[in-house]
C-alpha positions as CSV (number, residue, x, y, z in Angstrom):
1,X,8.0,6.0,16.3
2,X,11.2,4.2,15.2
3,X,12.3,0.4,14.8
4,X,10.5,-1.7,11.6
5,X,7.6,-3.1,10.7
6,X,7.0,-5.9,8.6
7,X,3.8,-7.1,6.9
8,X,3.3,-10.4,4.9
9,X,2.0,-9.5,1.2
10,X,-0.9,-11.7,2.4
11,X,-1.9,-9.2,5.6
12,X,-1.5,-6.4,2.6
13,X,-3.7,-7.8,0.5
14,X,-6.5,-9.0,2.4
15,X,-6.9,-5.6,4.5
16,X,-6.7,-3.8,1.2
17,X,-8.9,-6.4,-0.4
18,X,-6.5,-6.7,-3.2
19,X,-5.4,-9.7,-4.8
20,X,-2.1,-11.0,-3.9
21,X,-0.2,-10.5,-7.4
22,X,-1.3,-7.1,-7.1
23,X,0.5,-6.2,-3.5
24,X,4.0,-5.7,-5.4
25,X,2.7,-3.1,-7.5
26,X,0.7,-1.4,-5.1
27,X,3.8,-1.3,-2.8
28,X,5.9,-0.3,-5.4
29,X,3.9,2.5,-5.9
30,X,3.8,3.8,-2.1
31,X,7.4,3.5,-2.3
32,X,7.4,5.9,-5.3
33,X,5.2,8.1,-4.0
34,X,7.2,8.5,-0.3
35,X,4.3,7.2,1.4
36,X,6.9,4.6,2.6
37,X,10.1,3.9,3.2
38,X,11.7,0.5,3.7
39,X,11.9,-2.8,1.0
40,X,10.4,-5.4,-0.9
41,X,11.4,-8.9,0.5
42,X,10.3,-10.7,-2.7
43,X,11.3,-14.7,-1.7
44,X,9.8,-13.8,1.4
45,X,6.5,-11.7,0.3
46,X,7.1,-9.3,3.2
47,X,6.8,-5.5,3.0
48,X,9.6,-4.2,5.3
49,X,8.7,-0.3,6.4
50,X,11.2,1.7,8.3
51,X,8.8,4.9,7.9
52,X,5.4,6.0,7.0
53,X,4.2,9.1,6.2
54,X,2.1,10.9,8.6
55,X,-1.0,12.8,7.4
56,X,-4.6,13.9,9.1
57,X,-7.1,14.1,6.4
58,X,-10.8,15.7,7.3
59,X,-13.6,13.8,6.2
60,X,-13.9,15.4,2.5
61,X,-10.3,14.6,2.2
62,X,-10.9,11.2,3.6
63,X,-13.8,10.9,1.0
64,X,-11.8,11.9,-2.1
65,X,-8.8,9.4,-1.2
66,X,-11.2,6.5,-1.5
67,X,-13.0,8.1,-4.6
68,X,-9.0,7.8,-6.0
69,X,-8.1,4.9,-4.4
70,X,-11.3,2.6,-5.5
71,X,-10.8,4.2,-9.0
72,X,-7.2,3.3,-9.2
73,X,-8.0,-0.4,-7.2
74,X,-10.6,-1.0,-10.3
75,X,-7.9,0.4,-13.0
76,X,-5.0,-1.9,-11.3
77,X,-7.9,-4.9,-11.6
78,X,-8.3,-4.1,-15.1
79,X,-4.5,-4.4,-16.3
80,X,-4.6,-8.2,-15.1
């Protein structure tokens, strides 16, 4: 724990299989939600995290999140 991490909207994108304009939003959201803490490097396209929430999820709970997360993924894909 401690010290930064940075990822590159492109490392986001691709491991989240997201297009890159999408990235912002998607970490604007996290940041929103507490997931993360840190900053938006926008000239850069770097995510800068400080903090991430910690969370053990069973395998139902694991299930759900991508049930929400694939729905919200196709409703993100559908505002662009």
């Amino acid at each position: 724990a401690g010290g930064s991490r940075s990822l590159s909207f492109n490392d986001v994108a691709t491991r989240t299989k997201l297009p890159i304009e999408q990235v912002e939003l998607l970490a604007m959201k996290a940041l929103s939600l507490d997931l993360i803490r840190g900053s938006i490097d926008q000239i850069d396209q770097k995510l800068n995290m400080h903090w991430v929430k910690p969370r053990v999820l069973d395998l139902r709970q694991v299930a759900t999140l991508k049930t929400r997360l694939d729905q919200w993924t196709n409703d993100v894909k559908q505002m662009s």
